[in-house]
N, C-alpha and C positions, 0 to 999 in steps of 0.2 A: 504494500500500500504506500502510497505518494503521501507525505505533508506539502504544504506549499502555503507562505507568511503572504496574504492578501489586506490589508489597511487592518493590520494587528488582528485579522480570523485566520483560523487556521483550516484550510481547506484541505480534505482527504475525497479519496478516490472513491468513488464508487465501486461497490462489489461489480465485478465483471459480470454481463450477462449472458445469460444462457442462450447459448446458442446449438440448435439438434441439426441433425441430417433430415433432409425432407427424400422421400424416394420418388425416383422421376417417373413418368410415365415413358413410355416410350415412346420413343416419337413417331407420331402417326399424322397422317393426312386426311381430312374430308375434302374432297374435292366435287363442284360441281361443273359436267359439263352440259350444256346448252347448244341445240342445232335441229336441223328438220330432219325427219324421217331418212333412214339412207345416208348421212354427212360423213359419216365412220366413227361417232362418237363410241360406242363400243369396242369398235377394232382401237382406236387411241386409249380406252380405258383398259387395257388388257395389256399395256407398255407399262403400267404401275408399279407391275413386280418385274423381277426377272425370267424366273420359272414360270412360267402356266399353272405347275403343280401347287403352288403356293397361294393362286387366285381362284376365287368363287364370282362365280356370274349367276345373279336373280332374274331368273327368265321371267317378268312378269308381261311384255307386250307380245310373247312371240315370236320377236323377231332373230335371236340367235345361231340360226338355221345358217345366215350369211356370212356368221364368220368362219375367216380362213384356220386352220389349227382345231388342235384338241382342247378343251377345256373343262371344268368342273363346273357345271349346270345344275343350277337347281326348278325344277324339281328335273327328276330325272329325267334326258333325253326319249328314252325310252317307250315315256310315257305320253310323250307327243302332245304335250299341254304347257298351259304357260301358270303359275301362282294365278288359282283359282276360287281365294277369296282373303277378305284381311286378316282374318284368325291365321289361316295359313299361314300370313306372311309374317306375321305377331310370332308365332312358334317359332320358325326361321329365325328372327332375331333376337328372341330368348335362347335358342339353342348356340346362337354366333355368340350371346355374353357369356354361355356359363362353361363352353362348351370350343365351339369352332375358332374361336379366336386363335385356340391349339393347334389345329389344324392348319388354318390362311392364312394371309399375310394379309389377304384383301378381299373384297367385295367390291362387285359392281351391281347396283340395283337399275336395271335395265325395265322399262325407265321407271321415273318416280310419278312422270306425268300419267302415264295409265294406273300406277298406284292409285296415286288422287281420283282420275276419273273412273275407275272401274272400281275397285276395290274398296276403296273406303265409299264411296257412294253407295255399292249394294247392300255394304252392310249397314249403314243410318238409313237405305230405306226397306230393311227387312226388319229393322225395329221400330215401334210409335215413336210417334214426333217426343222427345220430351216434353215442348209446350204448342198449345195450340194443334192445329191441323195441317194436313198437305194439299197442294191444292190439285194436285193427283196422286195415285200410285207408284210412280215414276221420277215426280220433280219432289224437291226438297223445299219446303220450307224456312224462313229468313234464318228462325233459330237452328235450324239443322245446319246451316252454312256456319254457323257460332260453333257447333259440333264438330263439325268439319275441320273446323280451323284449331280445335283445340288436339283430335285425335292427331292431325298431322304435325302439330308439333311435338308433342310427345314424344310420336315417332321419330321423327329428327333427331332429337334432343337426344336419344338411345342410339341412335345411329353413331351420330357426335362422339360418343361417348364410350363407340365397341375400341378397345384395345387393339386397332386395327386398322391399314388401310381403307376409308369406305371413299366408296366414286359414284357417283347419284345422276345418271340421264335423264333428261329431259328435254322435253321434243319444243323446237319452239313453236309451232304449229298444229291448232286441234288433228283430231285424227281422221 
């Protein structure tokens, strides 16, 4: 400890403070790309890793069939379908937190935009409005768009959030 004579006070040191180690996260990337149907946004998101084997691609519009290489598709090629509803895709990224992160380096969610438009639409309207009514069976209601906006961030926010490369297509053009 320091003394030190100030206009006849005697000034000491403060106890040093604590100082801990923080543990880093790894460094990962959310990256979004942005383009119309066809651009190669997919083939550009599939340069993320180095390996292939390291990367997961979320077939939700379909359209994976076009790219060049082998890849790890979900749901399985096999099956000749694209993520065919939001629970689906809900499980998908509980199974990337608790689980696949192990596995990949990365994800590409192919796209995000028919996420929003198919998938979380079908399922706000396979449930009652929370308030109010629909003014079809079909269209969504003011406050279902309030729903809308809250499930898709959520989603985001857990996406953000995987221990992981994640790369988010989106089409800039409806479909």
């Amino acid at each position: 400890m320091t003394t030190t004579m100030t206009n006849s006070r005697v000034l000491k040191a403060p106890a040093p403070p604590k100082i801990g180690k923080l543990k880093s996260r790894p460094q990962v990337f959310t990256i979004g790309l942005f383009g119309e149907s066809g651009s190669g946004k997919t083939t550009l998101a599939t340069t993320v890793v180095k390996d292939p084997e390291d990367l997961l691609i979320v077939n939700v519009d379909n359209s994976v069939s076009v790219l060049p290489g082998v890849y790890n598709i979900f749901p399985d090629p096999a099956e000749n379908r694209p993520v065919e509803s939001w629970e689906e895709l809900l499980d998908l990224v509980t199974w990337l937190e608790v689980e696949g992160h192990k596995q990949f380096k990365a994800v590409v969610f192919d796209t995000m935009t028919e996420t929003g438009s198919r998938l979380l639409k079908q399922y706000i309207l396979r449930h009652p409005p929370r308030v109010g009514s629909r003014p079809s069976k079909d269209r969504m209601n003011q406050d279902d768009y309030g729903w809308f906006a809250d499930e898709m961030l959520a989603l985001l926010v857990r996406l953000r959030d995987l221990p992981m490369h994640v790369v988010l297509n989106m089409q800039t053009k409806d479909l």
